[in-house]
Phi, psi and omega in degrees: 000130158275097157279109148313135182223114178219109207030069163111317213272126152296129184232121132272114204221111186219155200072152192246209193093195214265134278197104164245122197255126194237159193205104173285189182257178178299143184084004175282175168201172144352287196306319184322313207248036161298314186307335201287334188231090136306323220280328206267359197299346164314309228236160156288124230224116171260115158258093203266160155254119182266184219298133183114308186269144174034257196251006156263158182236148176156144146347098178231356170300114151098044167308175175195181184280315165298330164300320186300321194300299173333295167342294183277347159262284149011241198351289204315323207304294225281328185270357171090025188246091174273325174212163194213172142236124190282149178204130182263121184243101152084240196283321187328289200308341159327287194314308190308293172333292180304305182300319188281333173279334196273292171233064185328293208304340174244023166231113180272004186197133144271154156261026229245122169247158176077041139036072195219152187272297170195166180327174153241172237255359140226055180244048173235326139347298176297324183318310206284314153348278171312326182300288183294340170281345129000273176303298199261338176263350179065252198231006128302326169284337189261336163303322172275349167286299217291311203277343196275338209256358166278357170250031177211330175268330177264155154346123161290002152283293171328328193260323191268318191282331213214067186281335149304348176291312161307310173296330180289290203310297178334294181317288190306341156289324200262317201270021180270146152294111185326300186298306172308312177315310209296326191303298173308321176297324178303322184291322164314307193286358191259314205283142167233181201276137162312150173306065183296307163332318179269024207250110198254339175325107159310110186227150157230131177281092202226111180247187162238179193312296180358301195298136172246311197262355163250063174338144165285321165321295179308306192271341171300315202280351202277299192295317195295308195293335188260150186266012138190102190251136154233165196223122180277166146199151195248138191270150155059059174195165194242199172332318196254086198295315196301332181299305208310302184230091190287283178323308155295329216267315167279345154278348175274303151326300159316284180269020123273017163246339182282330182288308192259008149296000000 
């Protein structure tokens, strides 16, 4: 394995073959898609952490979705990556969205779990909430965020059954920088969705019954728009698919990066 530190950003990249490139979501790191991989032993496997999140530093007051993109074309540059297959978690799946609209050429595939085109107009309110409660509470406002959102973002199965699951999202909510978290919400609360229509990309959509914020409704209408998408959703799970459900998740993955390598 090779860690990369590129203009700030921790990059990890092991194994070879044809190039996956992963982008977590907000409250995310690197580690989300630790669980994932049995799914990569074929591929070259890119983890990024992005500016701010987990073992990278950089500048995130006034980020936007187009700063991520630059970022995540940054890599490519650098790593020597003209097309990829991309895979996504939650806010990722923005970026991804954007990147495939934006730079076809360099996403031959999507991945995207926990789905979203962009917020709906009304979880942006709460966003811009979260951001100032963040911001002005420090590492106590993100402790109370972090303890309000394992009860909302995963499964009441996850929570009763699979308490290491609980305890990783929790962590990975709490080890955020209070300041990069607030900045990314704002940034959230702002972003509209990439022409997803014209998004010609092979994707797949996989969310669970569970997810409030990537709905089976929201994503049925995401999958009606893009012209070729198909969408999985997964029982008895919420928002964080990769943690929750590591198993389905490596198998949705394994045969969807092998059909379209």
């Amino acid at each position: 394995m090779s860690l990369h530190l590129i203009e700030g950003m921790a990059v990890e990249d092991t194994g070879k073959g044809q190039a996956v490139v992963c982008v977590h979501g907000l409250g995310g790191t690197s580690n989300t898609w630790s669980s994932l991989l049995p799914a990569f032993q074929s591929f070259r496997l890119i983890r990024i952490d992005l500016p701010g999140c987990g073992r990278s530093v950089g500048h995130t007051q006034g980020i936007t979705v187009q700063d991520l993109q630059n970022c995540l074309k940054l890599v490519c540059a650098t790593l020597s990556i003209e097309s990829a297959q991309w895979i996504g978690h939650s806010m990722g799946t923005i970026v991804c969205q954007h990147l495939a609209q934006s730079v076809p050429a360099l996403v031959k595939s999507m991945l995207l779990f926990g789905p979203i085109a962009s917020p709906s107009e009304a979880a942006r309110e709460p966003l811009l909430a979260r951001s100032q409660k963040v911001r002005t509470g420090g590492l106590a406002g993100m402790q109370e965020v972090a303890d309000a959102l394992v009860q909302t973002a995963i499964s009441q199965h996850t929570r009763d059954h699979n308490p290491a699951a609980y305890a990783f999202v929790r962590e990975s909510l709490m080890r955020q920088s209070p300041e990069s978290y607030a900045d990314y919400c704002l940034a959230l609360s702002q972003v509209r969705s990439a022409d997803i229509e014209l998004i010609q990309t092979p994707s797949l959509l996989v969310t669970g019954d569970e997810d409030r914020v990537a709905t089976v409704e929201a994503v049925d209408l995401m999958c009606r728009r893009m012209p070729n998408a198909h969408r999985l959703v997964l029982n008895r799970c919420g928002h964080w698919t990769p943690i929750e459900k590591p198993h389905e998740c490596i198998r949705a993955a394994r045969e969807f990066l092998k059909r379209h390598a």
